[in-house]
C-alpha positions in Angstrom: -24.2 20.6 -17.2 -21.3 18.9 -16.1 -21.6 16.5 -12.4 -19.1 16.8 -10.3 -18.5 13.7 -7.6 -16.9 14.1 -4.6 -16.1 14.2 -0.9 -15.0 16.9 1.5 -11.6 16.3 1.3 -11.1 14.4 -2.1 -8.8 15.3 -5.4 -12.2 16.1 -6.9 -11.8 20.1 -4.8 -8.7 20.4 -7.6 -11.3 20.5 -10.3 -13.8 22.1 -8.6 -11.4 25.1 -8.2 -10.6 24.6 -11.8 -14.1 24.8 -13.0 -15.3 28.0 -10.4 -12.0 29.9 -11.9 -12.9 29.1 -15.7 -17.0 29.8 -14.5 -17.8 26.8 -16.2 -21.0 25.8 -14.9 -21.6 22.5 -12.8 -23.3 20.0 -10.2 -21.3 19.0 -6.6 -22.7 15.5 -5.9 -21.1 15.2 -2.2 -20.2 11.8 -1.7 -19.3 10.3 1.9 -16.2 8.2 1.6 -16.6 7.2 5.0 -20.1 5.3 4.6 -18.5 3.8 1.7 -21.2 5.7 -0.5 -18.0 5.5 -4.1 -18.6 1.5 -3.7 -22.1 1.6 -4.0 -23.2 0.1 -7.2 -25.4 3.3 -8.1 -22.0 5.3 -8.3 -20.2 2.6 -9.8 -22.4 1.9 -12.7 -21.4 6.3 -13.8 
């Protein structure tokens, strides 16, 4: 299954409509750009 990161208001919504229309199954790992949680070294090290 495919992960899928991401904030509210990120690019990452594009493919998240792309993958919904096609039904391709996936995981929304909500990210908080705010708290700086994409420059953590546990997201960096994907």
């Amino acid at each position: 299954m495919l992960k899928l990161y991401g904030g509210a208001r990120s690019r990452a919504s594009i493919i998240q409509w792309y993958l919904e229309e096609l039904e391709i199954p996936y995981e929304f790992v909500k990210l908080d750009m705010q708290a700086g949680e994409h420059r953590q070294p546990e997201f960096l090290a994907i």
